[in-house]
C-alpha positions, 0 to 999 in steps of 0.5 A: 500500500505504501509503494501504491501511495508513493505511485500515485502521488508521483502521478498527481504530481507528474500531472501538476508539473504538465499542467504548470508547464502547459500555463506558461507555454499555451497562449498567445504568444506560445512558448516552446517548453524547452526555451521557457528558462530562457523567456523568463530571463529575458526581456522580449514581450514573450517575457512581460507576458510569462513572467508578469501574467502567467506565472502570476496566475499560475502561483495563484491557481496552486495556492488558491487550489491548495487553500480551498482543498486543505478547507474541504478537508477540514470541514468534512472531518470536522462535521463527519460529513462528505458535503460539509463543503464550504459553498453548503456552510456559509462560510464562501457566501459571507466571504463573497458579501463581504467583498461585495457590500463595499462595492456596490455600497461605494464604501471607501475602503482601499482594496488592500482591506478586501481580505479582511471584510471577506474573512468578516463576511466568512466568519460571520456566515460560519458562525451563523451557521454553528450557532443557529446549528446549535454551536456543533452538537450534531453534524448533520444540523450544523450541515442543513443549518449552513445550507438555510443560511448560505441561501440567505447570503445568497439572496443578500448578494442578489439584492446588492445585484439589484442595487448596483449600478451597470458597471458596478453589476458587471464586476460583481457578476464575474466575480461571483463566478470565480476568476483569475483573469487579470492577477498580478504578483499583488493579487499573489502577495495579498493571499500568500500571507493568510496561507502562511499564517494557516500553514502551522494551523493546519499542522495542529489541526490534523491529528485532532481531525483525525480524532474527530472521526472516531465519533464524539463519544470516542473524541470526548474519551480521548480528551478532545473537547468536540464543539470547541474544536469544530468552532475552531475548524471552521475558523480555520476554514475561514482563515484559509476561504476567505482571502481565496474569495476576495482575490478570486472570487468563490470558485465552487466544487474545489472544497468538495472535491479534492478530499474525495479524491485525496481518500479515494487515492489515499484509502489508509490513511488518516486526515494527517495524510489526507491534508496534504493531499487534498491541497495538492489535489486543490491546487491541480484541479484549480490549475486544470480547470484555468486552462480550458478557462483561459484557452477555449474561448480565446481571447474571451477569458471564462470564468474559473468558476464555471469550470471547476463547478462543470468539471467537479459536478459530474466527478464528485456524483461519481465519486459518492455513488461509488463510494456508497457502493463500496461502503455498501459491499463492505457491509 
């Protein structure tokens, strides 16, 4: 099992490193794989355009990825759920309000604040949701709760929709959609921080994760103290969403998927095994999904968004229905 682990995660890796190769050379101008070393330290317009827009896009494609995959992960073993994701818990609808409100209310806010009125928005969604779900006792209510409330973020953001001017609703309508059209090296300096800062979170978080999904009664047992620790969870979820949010946009279906997929590429392990490979998952399928984004319309950019939600659709009704099967003939 070890060496069947060891394989597959050089094929995801393999899988990343052509994906990263491929969104620095595809496009106009295209680049010659071979001759990249050479692009980027040079000076020619082949050089502005790799060094300057795609490579950007690229460090921010992996890191956002990375971000939304670690945070499925936590919220789905924190609730022992597989679709406590964070479209379903309030936590990527109050991120988007967050950022939107100040937009469409001509708040003067410099733009450097928008992290910080995202994870506001984020854990005022989340915390909404725990509370009114009765501050974590039952996963499945603390779930059905998230779904009530994002739908009433949701409709806060179509009121702010109403509101809004022409230009003001074009901006807000694509990013809603999701995107990474457009970032620059500002874009990745303003999200790398909040990925640092969560790094040494998530390294203590994991073996409490891991605890949690033994049952309540089993967490209590061991010494975990089972509200408190998916409150703070969710907190970290947010920490990790929401500046994803204010620099993308929420890109949907990456929470869901990539922990689906790190268990079902990783079945022994535990979420101290899972949590790596779930950002590695998020950050490939961020980087594919980019592609088609940038690349099938051209030079009309889609929205990222739109393709992780039509990729992650189809795949994770696969994944469930085969995982149901499974646990069916396990029983």
């Amino acid at each position: 099992m070890t060496g069947r682990a060891g394989v597959l995660t050089g094929i995801v890796a393999g899988v990343l490193a052509a994906g990263a190769v491929a969104a620095l050379c595809l496009g106009t101008p295209a680049v010659e794989p071979g001759a990249l070393p050479g692009v980027l330290g040079g000076d020619g317009l082949a050089a502005v355009v790799v060094g300057e827009l795609r490579l950007p896009r690229l460090v921010l494609a992996l890191v956002a990825g990375a971000c939304l995959g670690a945070a499925g992960l936590v919220l789905q073993e924190a609730l022992r759920n597989p679709l406590a994701v964070p479209e379903l818990l309030g936590v990527s609808s109050g991120a988007a309000l967050g950022v939107a409100a100040p937009l469409v209310l001509a708040l003067p806010l410099p733009a450097a604040l928008a992290p910080l009125t995202a994870l506001a928005g984020a854990v005022v969604g989340g915390s909404l949701t725990l509370v009114a779900g009765g501050l974590g006792r039952s996963p499945s209510a603390v779930l059905l709760t998230g779904a009530a409330v994002t739908a009433a973020l949701q409709a806060a953001l179509l009121v702010l929709m109403v509101l809004a001017d022409q230009l003001d609703l074009q901006i807000v309508y694509r990013y809603l959609l999701g995107s990474l059209s457009a970032r620059t090296w500002d874009d990745v300096a303003g999200l790398a921080p909040w990925a640092l800062v969560a790094l040494p979170a998530l390294v203590l978080c994991a073996p409490v994760l891991s605890v949690l999904r033994l049952g309540d009664d089993d967490a209590r047992a061991l010494g975990v103290r089972v509200r408190q620790a998916r409150m703070a969870a969710l907190a970290l979820a947010a920490v990790l969403i929401a500046p994803v949010v204010a620099v993308c946009g929420p890109v949907a279906w990456v929470g869901f998927l990539a922990p689906h997929l790190a268990r079902r590429l990783w079945p022994a392990g535990t979420a101290v095994g899972w949590l790596p490979g779930a950002a590695l998952l998020g950050a490939v399928t961020v980087l594919l999904a980019d592609l088609p984004a940038r690349l099938a319309l051209a030079p009309v950019e889609t929205p990222v968004g739109a393709w992780t939600a039509l990729l992650g659709v189809p795949a994770g009704v696969v994944l469930l229905r085969s995982g149901r099967r499974r646990t069916g003939a396990v029983r």
